[in-house]
N, C-alpha and C positions, 0 to 999 in steps of 0.2 A: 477530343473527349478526354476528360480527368478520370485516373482511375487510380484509387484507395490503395496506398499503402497497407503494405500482410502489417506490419507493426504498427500502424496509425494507435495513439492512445484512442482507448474507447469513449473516454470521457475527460473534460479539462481537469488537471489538479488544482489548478490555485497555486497559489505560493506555497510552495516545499519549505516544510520545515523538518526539524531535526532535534529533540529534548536533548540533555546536557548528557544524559548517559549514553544515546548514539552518536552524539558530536565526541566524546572522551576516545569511543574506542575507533572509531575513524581517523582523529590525531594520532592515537594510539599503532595506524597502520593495521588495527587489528580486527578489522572488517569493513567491506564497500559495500554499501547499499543498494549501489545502482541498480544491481542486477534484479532484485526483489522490487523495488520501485518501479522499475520496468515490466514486470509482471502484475502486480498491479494495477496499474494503467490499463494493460493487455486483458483485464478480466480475471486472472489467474489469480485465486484468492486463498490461495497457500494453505496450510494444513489446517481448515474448518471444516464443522461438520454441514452435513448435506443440504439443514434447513437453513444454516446461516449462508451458505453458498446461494439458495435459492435467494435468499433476501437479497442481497448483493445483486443477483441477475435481475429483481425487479426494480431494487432501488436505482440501476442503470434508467433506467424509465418512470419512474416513478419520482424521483429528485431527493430519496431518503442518504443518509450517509452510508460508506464503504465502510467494510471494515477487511482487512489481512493476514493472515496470522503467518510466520517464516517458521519452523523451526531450523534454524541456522546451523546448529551443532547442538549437542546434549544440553549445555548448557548456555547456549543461546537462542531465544524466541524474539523475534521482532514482531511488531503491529505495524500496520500502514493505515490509518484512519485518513479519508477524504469526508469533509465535512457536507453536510446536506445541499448547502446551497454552493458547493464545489468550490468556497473559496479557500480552502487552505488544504492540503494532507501534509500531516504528521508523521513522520516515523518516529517509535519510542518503543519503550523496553516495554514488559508488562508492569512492572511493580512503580513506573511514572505512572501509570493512568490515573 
């Protein structure tokens, strides 16, 4: 009998992508993503509020897109957008959207 990985992603990303401003500060050594990306995945939809959370728990079911929000540090917010038809998630700053 197979049985479910605690960490199995909840749903497929698509091809991982990355905007030029989270790609700078990764070169930069001066933040990994992973860990947020991984949350993500995991359902963990980072510092939203309550209705866009719920959306997220239906769009899990429903085929609508994710959205993320990290607040990283003061002055760092990441997005993790997974597109509706789950072929791509993006990380990106906010002022790329």
């Amino acid at each position: 009998m197979e049985t479910a990985c605690a960490n199995a992603p909840r749903f497929s990303p698509g091809m991982i992508l990355a905007t030029a401003g989270v790609q700078a500060l990764i070169e930069s050594s001066s933040f990994e993503p992973l860990p947020y990306l991984l949350r993500h995945l995991n359902g963990d939809w980072g510092d939203i509020c309550p209705e866009d959370w719920e959306e997220n728990q239906s769009a899990l079911a429903n085929g609508n897109r994710l959205l993320s929000v990290y607040h990283v540090t003061p002055e760092l917010t990441l997005w993790i957008i997974t597109e509706r038809d789950r072929s791509v998630t993006t990380m990106l700053l906010p002022d790329e959207y």
